[in-house]
C-alpha positions in Angstrom: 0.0 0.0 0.0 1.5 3.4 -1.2 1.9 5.4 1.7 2.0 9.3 2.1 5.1 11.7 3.5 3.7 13.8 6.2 5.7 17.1 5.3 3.8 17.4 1.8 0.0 18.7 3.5 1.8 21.1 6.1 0.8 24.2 6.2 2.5 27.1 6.9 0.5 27.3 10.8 1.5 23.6 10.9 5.2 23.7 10.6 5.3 27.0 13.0 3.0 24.1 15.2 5.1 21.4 15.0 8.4 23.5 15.6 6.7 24.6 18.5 6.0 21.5 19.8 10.0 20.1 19.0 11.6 22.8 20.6 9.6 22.4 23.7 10.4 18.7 23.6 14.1 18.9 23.1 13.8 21.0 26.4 12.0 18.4 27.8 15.1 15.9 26.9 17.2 18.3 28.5 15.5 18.6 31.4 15.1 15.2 32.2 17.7 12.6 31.1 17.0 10.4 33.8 13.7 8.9 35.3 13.6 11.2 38.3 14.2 13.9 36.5 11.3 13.3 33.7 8.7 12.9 37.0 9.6 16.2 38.7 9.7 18.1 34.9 6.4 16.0 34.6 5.3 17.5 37.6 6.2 20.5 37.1 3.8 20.6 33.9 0.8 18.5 34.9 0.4 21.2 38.2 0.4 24.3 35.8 -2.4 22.8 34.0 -4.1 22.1 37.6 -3.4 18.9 38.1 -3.3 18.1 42.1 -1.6 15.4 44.1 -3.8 12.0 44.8 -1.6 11.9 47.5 -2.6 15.2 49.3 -6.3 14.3 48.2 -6.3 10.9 50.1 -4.6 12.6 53.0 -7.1 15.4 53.6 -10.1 12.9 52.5 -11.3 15.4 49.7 -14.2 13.5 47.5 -13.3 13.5 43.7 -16.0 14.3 40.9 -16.0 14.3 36.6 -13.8 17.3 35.9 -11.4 16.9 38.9 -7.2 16.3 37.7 -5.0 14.5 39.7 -1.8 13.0 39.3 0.1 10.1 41.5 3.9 9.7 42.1 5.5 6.9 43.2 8.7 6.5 44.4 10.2 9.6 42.1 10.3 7.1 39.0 6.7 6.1 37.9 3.9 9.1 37.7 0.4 8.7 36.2 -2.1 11.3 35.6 -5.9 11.6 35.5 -8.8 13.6 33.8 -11.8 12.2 35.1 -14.4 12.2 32.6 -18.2 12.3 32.4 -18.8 8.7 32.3 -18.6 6.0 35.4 -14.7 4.6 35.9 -16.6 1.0 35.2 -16.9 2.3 31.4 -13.0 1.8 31.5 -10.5 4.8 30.4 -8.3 6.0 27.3 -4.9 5.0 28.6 -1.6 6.3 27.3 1.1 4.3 28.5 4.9 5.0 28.0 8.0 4.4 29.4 10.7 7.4 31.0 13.8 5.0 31.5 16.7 4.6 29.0 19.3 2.2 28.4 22.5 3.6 30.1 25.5 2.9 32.6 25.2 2.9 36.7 27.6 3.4 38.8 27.8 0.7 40.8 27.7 0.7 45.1 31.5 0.1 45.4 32.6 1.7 42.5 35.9 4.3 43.4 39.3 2.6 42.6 42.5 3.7 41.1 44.7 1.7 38.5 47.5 2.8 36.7 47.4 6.3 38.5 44.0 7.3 37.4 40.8 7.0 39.4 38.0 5.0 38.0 34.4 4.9 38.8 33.0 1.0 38.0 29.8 0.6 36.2 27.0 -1.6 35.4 25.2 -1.1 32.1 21.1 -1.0 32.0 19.1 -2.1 29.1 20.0 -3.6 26.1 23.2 -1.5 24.7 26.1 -2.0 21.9 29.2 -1.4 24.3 31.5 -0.3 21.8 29.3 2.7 21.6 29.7 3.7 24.9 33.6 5.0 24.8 35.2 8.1 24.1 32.3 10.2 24.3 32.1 13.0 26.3 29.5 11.9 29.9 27.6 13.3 32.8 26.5 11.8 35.4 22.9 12.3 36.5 21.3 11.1 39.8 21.0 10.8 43.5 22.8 10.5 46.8 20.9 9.0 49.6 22.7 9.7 53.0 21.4 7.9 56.6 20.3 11.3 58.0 17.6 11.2 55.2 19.3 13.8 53.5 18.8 13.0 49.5 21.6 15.1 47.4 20.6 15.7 43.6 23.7 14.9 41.5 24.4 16.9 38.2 27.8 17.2 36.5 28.7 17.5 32.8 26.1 19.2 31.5 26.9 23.0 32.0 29.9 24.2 30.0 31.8 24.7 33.0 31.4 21.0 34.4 33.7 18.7 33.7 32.9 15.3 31.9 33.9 11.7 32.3 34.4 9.2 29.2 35.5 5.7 29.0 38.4 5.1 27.4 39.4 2.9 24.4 42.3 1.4 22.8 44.5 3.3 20.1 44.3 2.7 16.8 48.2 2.2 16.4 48.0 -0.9 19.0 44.2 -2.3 18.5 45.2 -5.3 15.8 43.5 -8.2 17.9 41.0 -6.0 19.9 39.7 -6.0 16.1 40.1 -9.5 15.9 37.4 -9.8 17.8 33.3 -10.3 17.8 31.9 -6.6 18.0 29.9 -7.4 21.3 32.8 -8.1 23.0 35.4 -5.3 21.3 34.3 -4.0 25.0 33.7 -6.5 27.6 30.9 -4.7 30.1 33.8 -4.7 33.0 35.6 -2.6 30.5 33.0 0.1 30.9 34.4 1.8 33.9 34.7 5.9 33.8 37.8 7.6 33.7 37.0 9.9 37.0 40.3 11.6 38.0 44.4 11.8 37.9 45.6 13.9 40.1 47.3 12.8 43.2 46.9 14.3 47.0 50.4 15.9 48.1 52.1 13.7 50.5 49.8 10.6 49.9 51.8 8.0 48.3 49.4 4.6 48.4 46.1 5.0 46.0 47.2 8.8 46.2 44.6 9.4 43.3 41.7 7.9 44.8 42.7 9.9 48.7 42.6 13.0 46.1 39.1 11.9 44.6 37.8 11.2 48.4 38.7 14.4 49.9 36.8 16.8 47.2 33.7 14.9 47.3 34.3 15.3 51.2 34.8 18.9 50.5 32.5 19.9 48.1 29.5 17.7 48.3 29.4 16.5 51.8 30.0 13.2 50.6 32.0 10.0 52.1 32.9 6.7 50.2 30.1 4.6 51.7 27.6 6.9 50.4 28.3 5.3 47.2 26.0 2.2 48.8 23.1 4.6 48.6 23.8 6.3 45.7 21.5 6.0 42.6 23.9 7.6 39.6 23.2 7.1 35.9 25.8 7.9 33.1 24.4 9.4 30.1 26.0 11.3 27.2 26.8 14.7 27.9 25.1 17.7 25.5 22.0 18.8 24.5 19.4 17.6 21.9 19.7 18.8 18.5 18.1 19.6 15.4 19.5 17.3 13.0 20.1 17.6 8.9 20.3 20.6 6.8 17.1 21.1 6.2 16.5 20.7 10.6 13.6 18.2 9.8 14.5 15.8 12.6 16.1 15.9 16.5 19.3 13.9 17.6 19.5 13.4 21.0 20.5 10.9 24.2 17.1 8.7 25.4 14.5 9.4 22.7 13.4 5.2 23.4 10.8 6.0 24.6 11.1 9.9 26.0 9.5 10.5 22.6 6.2 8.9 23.2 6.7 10.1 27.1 6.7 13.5 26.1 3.8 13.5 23.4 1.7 11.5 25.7 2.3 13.9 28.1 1.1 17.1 25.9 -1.7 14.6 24.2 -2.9 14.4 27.5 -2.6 17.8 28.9 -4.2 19.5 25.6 -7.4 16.7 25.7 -9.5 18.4 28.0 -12.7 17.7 29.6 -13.1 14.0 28.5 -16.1 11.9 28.2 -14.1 8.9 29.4 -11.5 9.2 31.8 -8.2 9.7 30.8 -4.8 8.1 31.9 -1.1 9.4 31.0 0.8 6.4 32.9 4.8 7.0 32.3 7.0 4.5 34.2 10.5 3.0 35.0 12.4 -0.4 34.1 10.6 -1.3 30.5 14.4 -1.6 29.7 15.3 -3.8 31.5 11.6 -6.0 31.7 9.7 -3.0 33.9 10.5 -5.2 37.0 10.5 -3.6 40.6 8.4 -1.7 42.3 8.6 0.9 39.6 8.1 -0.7 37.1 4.8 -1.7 35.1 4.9 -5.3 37.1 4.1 -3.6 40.1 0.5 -2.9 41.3 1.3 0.7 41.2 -1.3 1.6 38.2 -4.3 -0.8 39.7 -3.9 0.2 43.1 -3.9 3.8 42.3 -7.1 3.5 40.1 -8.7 2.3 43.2 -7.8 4.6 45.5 -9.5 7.2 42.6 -12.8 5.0 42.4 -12.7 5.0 46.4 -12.4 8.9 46.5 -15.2 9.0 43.9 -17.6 6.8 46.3 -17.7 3.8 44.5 -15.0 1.4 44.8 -15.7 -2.1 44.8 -13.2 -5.1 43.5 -15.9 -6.0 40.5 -16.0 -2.5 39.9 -12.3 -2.0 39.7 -11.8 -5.3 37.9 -14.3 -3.5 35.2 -12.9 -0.8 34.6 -9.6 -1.9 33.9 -11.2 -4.6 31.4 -13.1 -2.0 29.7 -10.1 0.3 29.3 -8.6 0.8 26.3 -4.9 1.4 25.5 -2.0 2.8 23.3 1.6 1.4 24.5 3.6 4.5 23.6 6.4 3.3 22.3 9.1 4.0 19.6 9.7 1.8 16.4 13.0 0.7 14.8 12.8 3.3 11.7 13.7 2.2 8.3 17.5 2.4 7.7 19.1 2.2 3.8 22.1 1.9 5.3 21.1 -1.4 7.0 18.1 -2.1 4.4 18.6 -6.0 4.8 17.2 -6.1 8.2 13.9 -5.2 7.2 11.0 -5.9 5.5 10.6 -2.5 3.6 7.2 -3.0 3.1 6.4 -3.8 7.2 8.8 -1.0 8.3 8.7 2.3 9.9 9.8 5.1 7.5 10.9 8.6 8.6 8.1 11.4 7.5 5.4 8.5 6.8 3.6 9.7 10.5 2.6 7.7 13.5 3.7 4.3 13.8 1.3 1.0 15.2 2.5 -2.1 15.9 0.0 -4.5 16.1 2.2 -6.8 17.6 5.8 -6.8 19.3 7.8 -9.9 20.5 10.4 -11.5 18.5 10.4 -14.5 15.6 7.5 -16.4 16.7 5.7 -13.6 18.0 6.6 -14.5 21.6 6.5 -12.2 24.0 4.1 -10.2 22.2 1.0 -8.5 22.8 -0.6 -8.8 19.5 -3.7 -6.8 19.0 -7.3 -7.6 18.0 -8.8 -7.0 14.4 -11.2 -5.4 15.8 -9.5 -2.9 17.9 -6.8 -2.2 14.6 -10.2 -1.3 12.7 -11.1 1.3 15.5 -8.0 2.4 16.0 -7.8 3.3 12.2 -11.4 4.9 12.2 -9.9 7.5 14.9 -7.0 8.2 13.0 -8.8 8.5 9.4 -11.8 10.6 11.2 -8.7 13.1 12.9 -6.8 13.4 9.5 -3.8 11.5 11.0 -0.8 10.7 9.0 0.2 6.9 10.1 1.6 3.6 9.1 2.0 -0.2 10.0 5.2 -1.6 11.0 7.5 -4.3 12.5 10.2 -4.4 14.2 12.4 -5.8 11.4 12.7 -9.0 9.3 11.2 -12.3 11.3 14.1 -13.8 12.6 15.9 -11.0 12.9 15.6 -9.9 16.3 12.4 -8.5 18.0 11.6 -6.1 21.2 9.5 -6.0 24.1 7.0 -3.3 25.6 4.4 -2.5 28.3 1.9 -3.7 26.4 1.8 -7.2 27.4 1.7 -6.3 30.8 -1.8 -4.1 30.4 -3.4 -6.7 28.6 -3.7 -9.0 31.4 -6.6 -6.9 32.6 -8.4 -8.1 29.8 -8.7 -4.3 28.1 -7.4 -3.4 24.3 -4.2 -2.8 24.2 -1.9 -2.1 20.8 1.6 -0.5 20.9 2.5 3.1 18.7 4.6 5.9 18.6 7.4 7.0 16.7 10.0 5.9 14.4 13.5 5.8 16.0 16.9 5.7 13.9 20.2 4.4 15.9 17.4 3.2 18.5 19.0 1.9 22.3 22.3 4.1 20.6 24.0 7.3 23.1 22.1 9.3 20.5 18.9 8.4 18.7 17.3 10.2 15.7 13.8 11.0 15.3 11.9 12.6 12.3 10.1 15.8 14.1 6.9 15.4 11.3 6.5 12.2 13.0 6.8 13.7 16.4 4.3 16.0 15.7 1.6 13.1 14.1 2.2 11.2 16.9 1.3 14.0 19.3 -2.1 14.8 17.2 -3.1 10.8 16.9 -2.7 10.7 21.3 -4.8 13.8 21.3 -7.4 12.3 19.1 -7.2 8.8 21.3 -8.0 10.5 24.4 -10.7 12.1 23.0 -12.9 9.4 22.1 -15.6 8.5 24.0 
């Protein structure tokens, strides 16, 4: 089936829309590089277009009602949001579900040690990643310090052009002959991935002088001793900003766009789609990358039990109630697609694959080679899904994720369908996806954004 380039029926309003709308989001990518800091920008949002605590709401037993917006944190790493709309909660919701986590490197909780006169810190990489990518590039290192007082330090360094950055080295050229040799996942073993985190030695230290040097300026300037490494929560992620990217700026290159994209346009989707028939849901959570275990993560009961405690402050929370709404919900799993890639054109089905300026992406189902692990959505819901998106004037397409046998992916959506409600996964097209810097088409972006709006909008 021929399919249409979304750039061709812009309008002059509809590019200034849609630059808008990218520039805004490549903030939002700066903003929040790491899960904690998506929920507080997230936050930060969702409260400037009223949205109020459930938290504060349960606490001071205020009664909720159609019209009311609340939002629900947990932990600092999973938020969801609700517009509670005209109908009952048993009529089920419109649910936008995406993902804020990105593969990267932690620092691991006994990670300081010097080698060689240089101080290292030792890492653990998260999600699926090609090492090799990983070295020489400039890094920052994003997160939290938990002390035993309760104090909770926010950590920040590399990003402002006066901070230093990290980087993990790699072998020379001139002396690399069998590091070529070998397979390229294990050109860099994952122990390799340590960051090169000082050099300079303490005067008059002469034992692990290097590491006494490292020791005494986190002492000094953040208050901060070795063994609050053990409580420490510190993600390494490429240093810089987002970026347009080509000549003609038509797309963004930036760190964690799998799956801050569909995070961020679910996010607007929801905020612009006001007063709802249905209720609607912006759920945005942790550890899809790495199978969204934990409490954090779409395993948990996070999402159900905080549906409940909404139906109890609405007066009518029963289990059979709860059990159908959740059953009659329906759902988009916002998530990115692998993007059709010349360069790599025999890993695809051309015909079954995402292409750049083609619009929103569906995947009616996810998994790998047989299907396993997949979701796989209903006929019927595909057809009504389509009728949205034709009735809206949307610009989307079909897709896997590659050629079968090739390799496959996961997502949330498996994990919603268990409650028996509609679930199929879309979002946008990703080139150099799970890479330190991912490219995204911003006509896409913008689809994407319209096609949530016009989701959450039907009743």
């Amino acid at each position: 089936m021929a399919q249409k380039n979304a750039w061709n029926k812009y309008k002059k309003d509809e590019i200034k829309e849609l630059e808008s709308l990218c520039k805004d989001y490549r903030e939002f990518l700066d903003n929040g590089k790491t899960e904690r800091e998506c929920v507080k920008e997230i936050v930060r949002q969702a409260e400037d277009h009223g949205y109020r605590d459930l938290k504060k709401i349960i606490k001071n037993k205020e009664s909720l009602a159609a019209g009311d917006k609340v939002y629900a944190v947990w932990m600092n790493k999973t938020v969801a949001m609700f517009n509670i709309g005209k109908k009952k909660l048993e009529k089920g919701m419109n649910i936008l579900g995406a993902h804020i986590d990105s593969p990267r490197m932690d620092v691991k909780q006994n990670p300081l040690y010097e080698k060689g006169g240089f101080a290292y810190l030792d890492t653990h990489y998260y999600g699926g990643i090609k090492k090799y990518q990983w070295v020489t590039l400039p890094l920052a290192i994003h997160g939290v310090v938990a002390k035993t007082n309760g104090d909770v330090m926010t950590v920040n360094i590399g990003e402002d052009k006066n901070d230093p950055v990290f980087c993990v080295t790699d072998l020379l050229i001139h002396l690399s002959q069998e590091q070529l040799k070998k397979r390229a996942d294990s050109v860099i073993e994952g122990e390799q991935l340590d960051i090169l985190f000082a050099s300079r030695p303490l005067e008059g230290k002469e034992k692990e002088a290097v590491k006494e040097a490292v020791l005494a300026l986190l002492e000094k300037k953040y208050n901060m001793k070795e063994e609050d490494f053990l409580s420490a929560e510190l993600e390494i992620v490429p240093a810089g900003k987002a970026r347009n990217c080509g000549i003609d700026e038509s797309m963004i290159m930036a760190y964690g766009q799998d799956d801050r994209v569909c995070a961020y346009t679910s996010l607007v989707a929801m905020l612009e789609a006001d007063d709802p028939e249905k209720t609607t849901c912006c759920l945005l959570t942790d550890k899809e990358e790495i199978g969204s275990v934990g409490a954090t993560g779409m395993q948990s009961h996070f999402f159900e039990n905080t549906v409940a405690e909404i139906m109890n402050a609405m007066g009518g929370f029963s289990e059979i109630s709860l059990r159908r709404c959740l059953a009659s919900s329906r759902m988009l799993s916002s998530d990115v697609s692998a993007g059709f890639d010349p360069t790599f054109e025999s890993a695809f089905d051309k015909k079954n694959a995402a292409i750049f300026g083609e619009g929103m992406v569906f995947n009616k189902f996810t998994g790998s080679r047989g299907k396993s692990g997949s979701n796989d959505a209903n006929a019927e819901y595909m057809a009504a899904i389509r009728k949205i998106m034709d009735d809206a004037e949307i610009t989307y397409q079909t897709a896997e994720l590659g050629k079968v046998d090739v390799g496959g992916g996961g997502t949330i959506a498996y994990i919603l369908s268990l409650y028996g409600m509609e679930v199929i996964d879309c979002g946008v097209a990703v080139l150099n996806m799970h890479a330190p810097w991912e490219v995204t088409s911003k006509a896409d972006i913008y689809e994407t954004k319209k096609g949530y709006v016009a989701f959450l909008k039907e009743a």
